[in-house]
Every structure is written in C-alpha cells, then in structure tokens.
C-alpha positions as semicolon CSV with decimal commas, in nm:
position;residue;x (nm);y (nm);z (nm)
1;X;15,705;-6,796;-11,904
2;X;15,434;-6,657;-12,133
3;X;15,552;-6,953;-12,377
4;X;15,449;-7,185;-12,136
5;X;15,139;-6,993;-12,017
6;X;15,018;-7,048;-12,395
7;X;15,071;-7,375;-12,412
8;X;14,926;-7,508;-12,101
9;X;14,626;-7,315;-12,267
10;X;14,662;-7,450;-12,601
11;X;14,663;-7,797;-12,384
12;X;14,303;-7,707;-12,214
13;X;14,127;-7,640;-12,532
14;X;14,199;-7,940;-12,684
15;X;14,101;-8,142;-12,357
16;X;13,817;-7,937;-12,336
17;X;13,731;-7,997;-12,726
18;X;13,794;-8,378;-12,670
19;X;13,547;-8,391;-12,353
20;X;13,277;-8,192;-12,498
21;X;13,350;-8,460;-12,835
22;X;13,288;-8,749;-12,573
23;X;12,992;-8,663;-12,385
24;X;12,830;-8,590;-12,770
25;X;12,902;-8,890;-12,864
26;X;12,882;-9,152;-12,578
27;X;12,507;-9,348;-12,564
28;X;12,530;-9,362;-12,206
29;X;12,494;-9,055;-11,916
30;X;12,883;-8,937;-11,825
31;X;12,935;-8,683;-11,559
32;X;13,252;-8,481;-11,506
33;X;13,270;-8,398;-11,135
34;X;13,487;-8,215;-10,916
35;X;13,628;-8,320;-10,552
36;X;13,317;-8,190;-10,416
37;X;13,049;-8,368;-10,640
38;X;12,953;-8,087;-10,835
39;X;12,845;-8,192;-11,156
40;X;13,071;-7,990;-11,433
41;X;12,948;-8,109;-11,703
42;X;12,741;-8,397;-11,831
43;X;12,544;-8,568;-12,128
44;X;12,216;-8,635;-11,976
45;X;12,006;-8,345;-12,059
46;X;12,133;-8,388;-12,403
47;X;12,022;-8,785;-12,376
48;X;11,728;-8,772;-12,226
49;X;11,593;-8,466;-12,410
50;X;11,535;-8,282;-12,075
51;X;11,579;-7,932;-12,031
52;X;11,808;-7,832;-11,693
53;X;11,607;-7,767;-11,422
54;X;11,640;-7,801;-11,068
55;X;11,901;-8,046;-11,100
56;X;12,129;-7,749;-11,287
57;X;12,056;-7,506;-10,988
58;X;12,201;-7,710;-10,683
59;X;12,468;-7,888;-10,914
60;X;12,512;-8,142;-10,723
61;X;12,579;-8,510;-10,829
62;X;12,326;-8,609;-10,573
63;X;11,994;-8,422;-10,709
64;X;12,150;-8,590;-11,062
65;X;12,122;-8,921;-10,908
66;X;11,811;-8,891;-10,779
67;X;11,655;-8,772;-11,069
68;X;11,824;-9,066;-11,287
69;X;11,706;-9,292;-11,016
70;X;11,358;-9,165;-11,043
71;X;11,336;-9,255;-11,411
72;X;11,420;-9,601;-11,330
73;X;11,167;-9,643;-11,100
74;X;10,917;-9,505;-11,375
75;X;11,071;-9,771;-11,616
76;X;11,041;-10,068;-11,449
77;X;10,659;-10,035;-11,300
C-alpha cells in the first residue's frame, strides 16, 4: 500500500513538473481549470508581464476572461 502511495506521488511530481514546463514555455495564455472554473494555474501573468491582482483573488476563469477580453478591446481601437 505505501508502495503504491509513493508512486502515485512520484506520478504527480512529474505531471506537475511537465505542466509547470508547458505553461513556461507555450507563447500563448493556457489555463488549467477545475470542474468549477477556478483558474489553477495559468501563464498569463507570466506573458503579459502583469502582476496578479484582482483576477488572483476571485480565481475565477470569468474575471480572467474579462480581463483578457479587455486587452483586446485596448488593441484593436
């Protein structure tokens, strides 16, 4: 049982290590959600050069949106 405990662990690192190795390394904004569209973790900050603000504190994937959407808008005027 403990065996299997440690590997199932060993098995979350390395997913873990592979998705933080993605979101470094994609050029475009990646989310990882859960079933209630909490943000997890994501690129953006790191893409846009923002710092986490009010987006962080409700974590939802809709303030994300919203504030992606916004910087469209800004773009194309």
């Amino acid at each position: 049982m403990q065996q299997r405990l440690f590997r199932e662990s060993r098995k979350l690192e390395r997913t873990s290590h592979i998705a933080g190795a993605i979101l470094k390394n994609v050029h475009a904004f990646i989310l990882l959600i859960d079933n209630d569209f909490k943000v997890l973790k994501t690129n953006y900050y790191q893409k846009t050069g923002t710092r986490k603000g009010t987006e962080e504190k409700s974590g939802r994937l809709v303030a994300m949106s919203q504030c992606i959407g916004s910087r469209r808008r800004l773009r194309h005027t």
